[in-house]
N, C-alpha and C positions, 0 to 999 in steps of 0.2 A: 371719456373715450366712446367711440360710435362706428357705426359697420354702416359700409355704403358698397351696395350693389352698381357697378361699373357696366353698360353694356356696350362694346367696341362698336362700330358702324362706320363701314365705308360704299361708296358704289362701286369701286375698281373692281370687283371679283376677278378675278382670272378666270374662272369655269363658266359662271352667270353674273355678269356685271348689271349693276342696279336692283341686285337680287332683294336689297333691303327694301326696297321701294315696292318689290312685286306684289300685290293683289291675294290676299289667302281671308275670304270670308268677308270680303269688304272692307279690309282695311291694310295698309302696307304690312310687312312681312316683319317690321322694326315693329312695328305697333304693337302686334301680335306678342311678341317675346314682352316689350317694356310690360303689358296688363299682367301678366303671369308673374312678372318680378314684382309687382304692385302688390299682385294680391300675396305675395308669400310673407309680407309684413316683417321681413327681420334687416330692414335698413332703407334709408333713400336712393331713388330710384333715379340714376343718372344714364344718358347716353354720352359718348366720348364720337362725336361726329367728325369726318372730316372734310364733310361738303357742307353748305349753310343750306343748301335742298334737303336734308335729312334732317336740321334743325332743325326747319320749318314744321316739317313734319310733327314732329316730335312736339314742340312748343305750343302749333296749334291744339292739340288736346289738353293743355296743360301741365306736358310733362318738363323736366329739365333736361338741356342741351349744354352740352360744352362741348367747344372747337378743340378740334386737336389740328397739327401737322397732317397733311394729305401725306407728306413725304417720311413720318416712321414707320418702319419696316415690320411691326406686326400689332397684334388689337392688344398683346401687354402693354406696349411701349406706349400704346395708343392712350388705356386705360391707366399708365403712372400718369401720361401728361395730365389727365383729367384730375388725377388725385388732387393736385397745388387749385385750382380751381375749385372743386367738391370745398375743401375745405374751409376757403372762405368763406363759406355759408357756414358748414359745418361744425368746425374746430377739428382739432386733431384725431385722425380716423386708428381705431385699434387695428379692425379687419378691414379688408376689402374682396369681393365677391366679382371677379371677371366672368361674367353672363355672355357666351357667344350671341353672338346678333344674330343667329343664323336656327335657331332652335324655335319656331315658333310656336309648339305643342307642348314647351316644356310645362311641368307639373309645378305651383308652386310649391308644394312639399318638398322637389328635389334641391329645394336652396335651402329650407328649411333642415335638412339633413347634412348639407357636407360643411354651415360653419360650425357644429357643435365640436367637432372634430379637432380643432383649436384649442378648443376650451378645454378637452379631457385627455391629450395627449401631448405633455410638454413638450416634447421631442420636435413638431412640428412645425414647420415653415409654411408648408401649401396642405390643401387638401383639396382632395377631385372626390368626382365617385365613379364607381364602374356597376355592370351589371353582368351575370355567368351568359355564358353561351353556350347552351349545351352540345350535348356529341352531333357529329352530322349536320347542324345550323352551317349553312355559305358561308355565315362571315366571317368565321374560323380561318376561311382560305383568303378572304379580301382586303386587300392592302391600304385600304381605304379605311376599314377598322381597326383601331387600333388597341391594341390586347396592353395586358403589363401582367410582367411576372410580381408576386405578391407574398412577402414575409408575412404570414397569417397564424398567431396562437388558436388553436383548437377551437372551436366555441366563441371563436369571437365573430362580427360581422363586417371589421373589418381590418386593415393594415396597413406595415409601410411598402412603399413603392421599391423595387428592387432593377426594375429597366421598361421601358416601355417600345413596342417594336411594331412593325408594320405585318412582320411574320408572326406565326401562331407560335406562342410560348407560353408556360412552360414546355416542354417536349415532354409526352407520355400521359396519362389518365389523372383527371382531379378537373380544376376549377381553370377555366377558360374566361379571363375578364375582359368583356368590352368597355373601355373608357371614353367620357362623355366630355365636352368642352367645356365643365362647371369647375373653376377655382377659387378656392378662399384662400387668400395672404393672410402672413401677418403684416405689418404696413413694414418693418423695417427687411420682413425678406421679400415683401415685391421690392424695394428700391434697391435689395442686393442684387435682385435676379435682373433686373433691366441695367443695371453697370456692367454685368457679366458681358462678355464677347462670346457670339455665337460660338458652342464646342466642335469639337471631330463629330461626334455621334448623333448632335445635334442636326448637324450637315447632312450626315449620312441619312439620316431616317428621314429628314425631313420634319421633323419633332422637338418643339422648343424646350420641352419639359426637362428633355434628356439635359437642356444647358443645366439646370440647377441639380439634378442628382450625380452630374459628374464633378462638380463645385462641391460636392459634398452636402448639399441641402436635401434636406427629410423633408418626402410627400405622402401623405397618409391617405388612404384609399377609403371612403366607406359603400359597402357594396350594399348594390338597391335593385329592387324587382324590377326596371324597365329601365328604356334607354329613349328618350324622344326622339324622334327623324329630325334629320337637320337635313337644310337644305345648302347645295353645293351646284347641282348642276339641274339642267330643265328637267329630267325624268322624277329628281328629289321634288322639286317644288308640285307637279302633279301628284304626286302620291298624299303629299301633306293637303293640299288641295282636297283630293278625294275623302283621306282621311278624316277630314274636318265635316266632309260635308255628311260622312256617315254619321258621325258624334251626331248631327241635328243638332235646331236649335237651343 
């Protein structure tokens, strides 16, 4: 049994279409994420394409492409079709790690963190991570951020998932969690989660996660110092832009 990092990639964006394609440090905005999931070393490193221009992409440095459907409705669905694929090379996969295509600062250590999470919490179907937002932080108020309220023992560092919302939750003084687009499965709850039909809540927030904790599936949180910029629309891509160019080379 083997863990395989999945990274969704389309060019449709709604916000910024061919965002995966864009330019950040010399090299496409996919590129950028695929090296970071390289260097985190805990699985093979796939892209789930749904144009063969992103392949290309991808293929010419060496990396692995699989074609998915242009026409499934989001980068889980995107990321099961890869699965049947992946593992024809592979063999039978234990975990799998859904990597937004859209994160391309992330740390490899934050993959490195959220599949242990599997491992030491039987209870578990998915796991994300999230990072606090302290008092007074904007993104407390921005619906773009997405908080989750969090079943947390004392002294631990992290939990299960209890709702996750576009409003700031819990309500009243403690631990404000921003949630990151990093999931690890286990392979038979992604193939549960992508059978599920979009929920009510799901619908409502606009949040797919909410499908499997109203299905009754446990997502375990582990909370981590930082959160990477992800890019969504043109102001996100210059920041990450900028951002990069501070780091130097």
């Amino acid at each position: 049994m083997s863990t395989a990092v999945i990274i969704p990639a389309r060019l449709a964006s709604s916000r910024l279409p061919g965002k995966v394609l864009e330019d950040i440090g010399g090299k496409p905005l996919i590129l950028n994420v695929w090296e970071r999931a390289q260097q985190a070393h805990v699985g093979e490193v796939y892209v789930a394409c749904a144009e063969e221009e992103v392949a290309s992409v991808v293929r010419g440095v060496g990396g692995r492409a699989v074609m998915t459907d242009p026409r499934l409705p989001s980068g889980t669905d995107r990321v099961w079709a890869a699965v049947h694929e992946v593992e024809k090379e592979m063999g039978p996969l234990e975990h799998i790690i859904n990597l937004q295509g859209d994160l391309p600062l992330v740390e490899p250590v934050l993959l490195q963190e959220v599949l242990p999470l599997l491992e030491k919490e039987p209870r578990a179907d998915m796991a994300t991570l999230a990072a606090s937002i302290p008092p007074g932080d904007i993104r407390r108020e921005q619906p773009q951020v997405v908080k989750i309220a969090l079943s947390m023992t004392p002294g631990e560092s992290y939990g299960r998932a209890l709702y996750f919302s576009r409003s700031l939750i819990p309500y009243g003084p403690g631990l404000c969690a921003h949630h990151m687009g990093i999931y690890a499965f286990k392979r038979a709850a992604l193939e549960r989660f992508v059978s599920l039909p979009p929920s009510p809540l799901e619908q409502r927030e606009g949040l797919e996660q909410l499908r499997a904790l109203e299905a009754g599936m446990n997502i375990f949180v582990q909370m981590v110092e930082t959160v990477p910029l992800e890019v969504n629309t043109p102001e996100d891509l210059q920041q990450v832009r900028a951002a990069l160019r501070a780091r130097g080379p």
